[in-house]
Each structure stands twice: as structure tokens, then as C-alpha cells.
C-alpha positions as CSV (number, residue, x, y, z in Angstrom):
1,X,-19.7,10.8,12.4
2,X,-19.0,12.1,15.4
3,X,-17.3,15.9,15.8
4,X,-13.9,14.6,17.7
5,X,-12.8,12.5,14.4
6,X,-14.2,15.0,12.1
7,X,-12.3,17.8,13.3
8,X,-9.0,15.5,13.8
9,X,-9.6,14.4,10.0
10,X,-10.3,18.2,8.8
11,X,-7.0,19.2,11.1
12,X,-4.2,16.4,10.5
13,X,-2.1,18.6,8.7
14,X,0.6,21.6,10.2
15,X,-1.1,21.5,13.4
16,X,0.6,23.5,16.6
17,X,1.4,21.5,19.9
18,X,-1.4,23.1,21.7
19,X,-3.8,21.9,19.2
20,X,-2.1,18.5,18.9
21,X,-2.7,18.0,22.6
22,X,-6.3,19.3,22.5
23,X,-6.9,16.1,19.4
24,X,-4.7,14.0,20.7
25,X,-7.3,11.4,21.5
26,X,-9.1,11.4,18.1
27,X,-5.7,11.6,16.5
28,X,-4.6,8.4,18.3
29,X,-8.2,6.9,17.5
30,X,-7.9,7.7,13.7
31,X,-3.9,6.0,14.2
32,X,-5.5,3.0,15.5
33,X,-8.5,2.7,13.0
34,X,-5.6,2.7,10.2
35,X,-3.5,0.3,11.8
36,X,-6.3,-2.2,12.1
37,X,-7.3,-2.1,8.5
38,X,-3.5,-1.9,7.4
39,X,-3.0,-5.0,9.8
40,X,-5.9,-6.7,8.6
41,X,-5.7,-6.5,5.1
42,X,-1.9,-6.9,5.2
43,X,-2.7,-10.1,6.6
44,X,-5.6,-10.9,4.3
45,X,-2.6,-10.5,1.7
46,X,0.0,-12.2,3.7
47,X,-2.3,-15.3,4.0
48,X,-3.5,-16.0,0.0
49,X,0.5,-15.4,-1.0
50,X,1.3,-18.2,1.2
51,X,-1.8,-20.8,0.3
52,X,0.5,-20.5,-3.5
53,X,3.5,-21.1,-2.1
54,X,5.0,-17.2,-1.3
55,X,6.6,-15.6,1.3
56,X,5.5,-12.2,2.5
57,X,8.3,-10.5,0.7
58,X,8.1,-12.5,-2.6
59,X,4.7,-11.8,-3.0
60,X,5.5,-7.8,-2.6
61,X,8.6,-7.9,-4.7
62,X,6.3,-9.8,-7.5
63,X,4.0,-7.0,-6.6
64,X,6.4,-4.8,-7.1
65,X,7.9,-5.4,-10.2
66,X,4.3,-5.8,-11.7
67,X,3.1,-2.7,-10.4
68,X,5.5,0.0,-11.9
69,X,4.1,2.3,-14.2
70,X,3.7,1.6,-17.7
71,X,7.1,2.6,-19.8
72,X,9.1,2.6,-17.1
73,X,11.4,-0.4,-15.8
74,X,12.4,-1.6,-12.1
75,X,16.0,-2.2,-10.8
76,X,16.8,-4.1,-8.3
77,X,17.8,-1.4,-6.3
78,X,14.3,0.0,-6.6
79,X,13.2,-3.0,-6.1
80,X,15.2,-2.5,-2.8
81,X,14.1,0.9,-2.2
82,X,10.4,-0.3,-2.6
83,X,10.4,-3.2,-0.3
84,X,12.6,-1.2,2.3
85,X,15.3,-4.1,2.0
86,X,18.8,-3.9,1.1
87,X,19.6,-4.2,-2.7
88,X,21.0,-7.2,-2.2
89,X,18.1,-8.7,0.1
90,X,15.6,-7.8,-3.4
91,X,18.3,-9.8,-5.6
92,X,17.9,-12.9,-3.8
93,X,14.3,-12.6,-3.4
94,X,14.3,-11.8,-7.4
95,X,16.3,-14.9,-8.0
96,X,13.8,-16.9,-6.2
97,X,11.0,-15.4,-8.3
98,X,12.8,-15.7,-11.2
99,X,13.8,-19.8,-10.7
100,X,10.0,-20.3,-10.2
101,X,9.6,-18.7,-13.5
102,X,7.5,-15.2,-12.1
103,X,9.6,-12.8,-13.3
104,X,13.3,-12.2,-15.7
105,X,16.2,-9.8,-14.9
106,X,17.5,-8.0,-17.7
107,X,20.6,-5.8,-17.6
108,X,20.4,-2.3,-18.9
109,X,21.9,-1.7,-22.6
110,X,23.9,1.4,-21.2
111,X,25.1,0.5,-18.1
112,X,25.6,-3.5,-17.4
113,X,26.2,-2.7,-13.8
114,X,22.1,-1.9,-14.0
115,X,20.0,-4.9,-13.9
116,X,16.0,-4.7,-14.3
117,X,13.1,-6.9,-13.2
118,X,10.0,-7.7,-15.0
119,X,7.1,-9.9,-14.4
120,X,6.4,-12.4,-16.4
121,X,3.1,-13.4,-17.9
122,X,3.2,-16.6,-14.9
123,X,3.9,-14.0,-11.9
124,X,0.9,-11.8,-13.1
125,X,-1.2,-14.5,-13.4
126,X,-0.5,-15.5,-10.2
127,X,-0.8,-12.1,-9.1
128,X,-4.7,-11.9,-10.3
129,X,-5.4,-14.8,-8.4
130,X,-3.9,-13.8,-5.2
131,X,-6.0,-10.5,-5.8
132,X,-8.9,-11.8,-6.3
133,X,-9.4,-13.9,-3.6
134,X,-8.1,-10.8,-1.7
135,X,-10.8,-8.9,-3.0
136,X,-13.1,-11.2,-1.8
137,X,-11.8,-11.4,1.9
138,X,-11.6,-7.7,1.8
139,X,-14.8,-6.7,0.8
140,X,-15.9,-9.1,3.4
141,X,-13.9,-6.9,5.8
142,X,-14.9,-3.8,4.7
143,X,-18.6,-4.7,5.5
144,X,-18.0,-4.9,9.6
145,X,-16.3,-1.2,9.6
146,X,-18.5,1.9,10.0
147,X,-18.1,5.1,7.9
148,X,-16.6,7.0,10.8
149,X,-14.4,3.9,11.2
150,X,-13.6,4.8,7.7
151,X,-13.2,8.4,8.2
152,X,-11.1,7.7,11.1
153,X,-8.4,5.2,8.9
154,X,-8.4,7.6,5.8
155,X,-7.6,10.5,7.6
156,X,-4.5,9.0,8.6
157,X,-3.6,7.2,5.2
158,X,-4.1,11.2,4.1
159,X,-1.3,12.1,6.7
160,X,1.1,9.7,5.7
161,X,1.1,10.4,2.2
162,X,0.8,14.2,2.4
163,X,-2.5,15.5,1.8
164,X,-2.8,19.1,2.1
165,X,-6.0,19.5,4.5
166,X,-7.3,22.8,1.8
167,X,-6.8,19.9,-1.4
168,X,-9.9,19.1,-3.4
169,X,-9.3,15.2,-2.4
170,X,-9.0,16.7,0.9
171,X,-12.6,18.2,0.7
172,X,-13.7,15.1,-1.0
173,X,-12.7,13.3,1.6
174,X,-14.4,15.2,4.4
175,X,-17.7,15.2,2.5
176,X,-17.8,11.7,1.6
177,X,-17.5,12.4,-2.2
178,X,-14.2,10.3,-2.6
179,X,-14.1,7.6,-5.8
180,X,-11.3,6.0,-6.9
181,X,-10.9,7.5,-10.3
182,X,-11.1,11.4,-8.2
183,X,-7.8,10.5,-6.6
């Protein structure tokens, strides 16, 4: 890897303006690297949710509403909030799902002004197959980019979500040393 996107990557946090403008370049190159793998795989995505019959949208509120943590339970609102649409925007995407049997609503026992979302056991299953012909097209993918291509694109996902630069995943991260169950 070369030194420009290696010393962008091991700065991206807290930086000063004279430093910015010093790794502005590999900055912007590391933007661009995570842009094309956000924009292709978003696409990737986008394309095996519409071959069964979804919308962009639907497929991420189904998403979504699958992919809460366990014990916990979506509103619509959150729904909202997760999707970056207007609470009322998710319910009508949540009716759709839920006519086409994917998920239910539910309202809350303590407040009926509350409603929840689930999946039901037809959205996940059309969730795995989405996802695994997405894996397919993505590992495919994944093949044509280099590791400082890689590097480049992680550094930025690592911005966005707030990774402090001194963090072990941080270090990880720099040294190649990064797994899936580390993060």
C-alpha cells in the first residue's frame, strides 16, 4: 500500500486544516474508493430485491425490521428513523410488506398509539435468498479490488461511523489484522 493512503487512513480522525489540505488528495481518493463499493454493492442489492418483486425501499424496510437486535422490537417510527423517511413514508411501505404477507404490525400493550413491525417467517425467507445471491455477486466484486483499494474504502467507512484512530479495530485495521468477529 502505498504511504499517501496509509497515512490518510492512520489520520482520518480530529485532523487540523493544515493537515487536511496537506491529505486532501488521498482523503478524496479513500472518499471515492468508498463510494464505488457503497455504489456498487448498493446496486448489487438494489438489483436481486427487484428480480422478486421489491422496490429499493421495501427491500430495506424488510431489512430493517429483520435486522433489529434480538429482544428488542421496531416502530414504525424507527422504522422511519432507519430508512431516513418520514414515519408516515415507513407505514405505507409496511403496509405493502405486510399485504404481501413479509412482515405484521402489532400495537404496543402500553401505548396503542405505538405500533411495531416484525418480519415474518415469508420476509426472512425472502431475505436469505436476496442475500445469498448478493453474496455471490459480491464476492465476485470483491475479487477485482486491491488491498489498498480496500484500505482506501475502510478508512472512510471508519470515519463515518466514528473510529477513534488510537482504537484496537483502529490498529487492526491499519495492520491488516481485521475479522469480522474482532469488530
Amino acid at each position: 500500500m502505498d504511504d499517501g493512503a496509509l497515512r490518510a487512513y492512520a489520520t482520518w480522525s480530529d485532523i487540523g486544516a493544515s493537515q487536511r489540505a496537506t491529505e486532501f488528495r488521498s482523503y478524496t481518493f479513500n472518499i471515492a474508493e468508498a463510494r464505488y463499493v457503497m455504489r456498487r454493492v448498493t446496486r448489487i442489492i438494489n438489483e436481486e430485491a427487484k428480480k422478486r418483486g421489491f422496490d429499493p425501499l421495501q427491500h430495506q424496510a424488510l431489512l430493517q425490521t429483520y435486522g433489529i437486535r434480538d429482544g428488542e422490537q421496531l416502530t414504525i417510527s424507527g422504522l422511519g428513523e432507519r430508512l431516513d423517511v418520514p414515519a408516515a413514508f415507513a407505514s405505507r411501505l409496511v403496509r405493502k410488506l405486510e399485504s404481501e404477507g413479509y412482515v405484521t404490525r402489532m400495537h404496543s400493550e402500553r401505548d396503542k398509539r405505538v405500533t411495531f413491525v416484525q418480519a415474518t417467517d415469508a420476509g426472512v425467507q425472502v431475505l436469505r435468498e436476496i442475500d445469498e445471491q448478493v453474496h455471490r455477486h459480491v464476492a465476485y466484486f470483491q475479487h477485482s479490488l486491491s488491498e489498498h483499494q480496500r484500505i482506501a474504502a475502510l478508512s472512510i467507512f471508519a470515519f463515518y461511523v466514528g473510529i477513534d484512530a488510537e482504537s484496537p479495530i483502529a490498529e487492526a485495521l491499519r495492520e491488516g489484522r481485521i475479522q469480522p468477529e474482532n469488530v
